[in-house]
N, C-alpha and C positions, 0 to 999 in steps of 0.2 A: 851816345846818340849818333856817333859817326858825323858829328858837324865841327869843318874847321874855320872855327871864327876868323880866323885871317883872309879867308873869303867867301865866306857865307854869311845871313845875318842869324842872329838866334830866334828861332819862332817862339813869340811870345802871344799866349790868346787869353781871355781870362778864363779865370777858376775860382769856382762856389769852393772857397775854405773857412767858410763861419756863414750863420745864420742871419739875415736883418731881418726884422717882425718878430712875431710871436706875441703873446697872452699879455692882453694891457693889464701892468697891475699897479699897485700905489706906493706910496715909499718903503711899507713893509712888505711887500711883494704878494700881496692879497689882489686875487683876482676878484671881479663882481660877482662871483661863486660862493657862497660858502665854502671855509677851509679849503679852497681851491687856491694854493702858491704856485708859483711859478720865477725861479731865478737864472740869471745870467743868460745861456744861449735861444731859453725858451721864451723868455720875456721881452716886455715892452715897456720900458721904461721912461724911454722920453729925453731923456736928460741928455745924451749925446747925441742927440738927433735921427734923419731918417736911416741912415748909412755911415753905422759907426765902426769904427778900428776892431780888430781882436782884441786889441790891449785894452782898450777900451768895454770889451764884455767882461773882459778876468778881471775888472778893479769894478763893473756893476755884477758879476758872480759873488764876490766876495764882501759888497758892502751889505746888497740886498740879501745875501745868503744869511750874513748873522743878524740884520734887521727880520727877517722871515721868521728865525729861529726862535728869537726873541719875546719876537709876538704871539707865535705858535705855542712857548710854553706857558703866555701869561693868558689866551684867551680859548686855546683849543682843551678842551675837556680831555681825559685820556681816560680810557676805557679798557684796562690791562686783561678784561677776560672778553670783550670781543677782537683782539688783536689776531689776525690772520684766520679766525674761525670759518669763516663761511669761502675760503679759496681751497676748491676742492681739489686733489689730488690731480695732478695733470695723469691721462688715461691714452695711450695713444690708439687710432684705429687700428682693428686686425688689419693690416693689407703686405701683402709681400712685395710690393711694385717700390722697385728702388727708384731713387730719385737721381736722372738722366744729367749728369752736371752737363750736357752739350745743352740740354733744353733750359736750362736755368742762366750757363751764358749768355745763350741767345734771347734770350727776355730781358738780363740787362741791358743789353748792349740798344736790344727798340726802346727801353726806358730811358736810356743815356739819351738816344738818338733823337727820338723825341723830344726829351727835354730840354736837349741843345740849340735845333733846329726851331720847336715852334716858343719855348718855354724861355728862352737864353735874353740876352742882356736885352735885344729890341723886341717889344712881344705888341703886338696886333689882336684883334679880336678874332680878327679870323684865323690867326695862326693857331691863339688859343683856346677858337671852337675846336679845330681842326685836332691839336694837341689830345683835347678833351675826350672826342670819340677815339682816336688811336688809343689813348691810353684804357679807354671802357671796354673796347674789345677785348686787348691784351688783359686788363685784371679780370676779366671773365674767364681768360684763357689759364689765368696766372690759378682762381679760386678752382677751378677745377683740375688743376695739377695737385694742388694742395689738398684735397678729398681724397685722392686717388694716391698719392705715394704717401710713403712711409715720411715721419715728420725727420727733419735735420734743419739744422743751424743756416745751412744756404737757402732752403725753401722758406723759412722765416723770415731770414731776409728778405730775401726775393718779394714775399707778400706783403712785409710792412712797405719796401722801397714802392711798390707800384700803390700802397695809398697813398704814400707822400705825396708820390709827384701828381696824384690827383687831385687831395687838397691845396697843392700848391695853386694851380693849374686855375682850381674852379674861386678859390682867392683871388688870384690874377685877374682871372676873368671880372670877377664884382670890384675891383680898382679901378676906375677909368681914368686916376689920375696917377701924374706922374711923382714920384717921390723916393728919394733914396735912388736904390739900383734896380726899384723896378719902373721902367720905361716903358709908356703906352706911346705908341708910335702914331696910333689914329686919335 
């Protein structure tokens, strides 16, 4: 990084390396869904509070994973001749329009930007009205890329990454409290 600690400091900022929130479930990891589970990074547990450790997901991954399991085979029916029936053939569009990786950069980088700037550690209502519409444009801009070019692994990316950060976004928004690491600053 061309930095010499003997007289510089190290830039230290934070960084999203694991999930807080996700899908409230119960000790066997049953959502209020029917058959609806959810374990370790997706879940809500409760049990280490609002802003828990990594180490802390991989020991609720793995306790809730075989409680899930558990319970799944004692109360979920299993239905071995409708198993993957009705998941039809993925079909791709005819289109010959390759997919521009400069234009797929530059859509991350307003997502990163975005989400640092209005979405990051102090978030505001207005930062995350404001968030909200950047990001509505850009996924409008983002699904009609996705029509128009040939399907790849980046453009999927690219379209799940711009709803995340809008469901994050529009979560945020209906939080007015503070808790864990997300911070409402009004």
């Amino acid at each position: 990084m061309g930095i010499d600690i003997r007289k510089q400091a190290i830039p230290v900022v934070p960084a999203a390396h694991y999930f807080c929130g996700g899908i409230k479930v119960d000790l066997e990891g049953q959502s209020n869904l029917s058959n609806l589970y959810a374990i370790g990074e997706v879940s809500c547990t409760g049990v280490h509070g609002a802003n828990r450790l990594a180490s802390v997901s991989l020991l609720e991954g793995l306790v809730w994973g075989i409680r899930a399991a558990e319970n799944i085979t004692e109360t979920v029916p299993l239905d071995e001749n409708s198993l993957f029936d009705n998941i039809a053939a993925w079909k791709d569009v005819e289109t010959t329009e390759v997919v521009d990786p400069v234009l797929v950069l530059q859509d991350w980088l307003a997502i990163r930007t975005t989400m640092w700037n209005y979405a990051g550690i102090v978030r505001t209502k207005k930062r995350l009205t404001r968030a909200h519409a950047d990001l509505g444009y850009l996924s409008h801009r983002i699904e009609q890329f996705y029509k128009e070019s040939s399907l790849s692994k980046e453009l999927l990316e690219l379209r799940n990454g711009i709803l995340s950060a809008i469901i994050i976004v529009r979560a945020a928004l209906r939080n007015e409290r503070s808790m864990g690491c997300h911070y409402r600053k009004d």
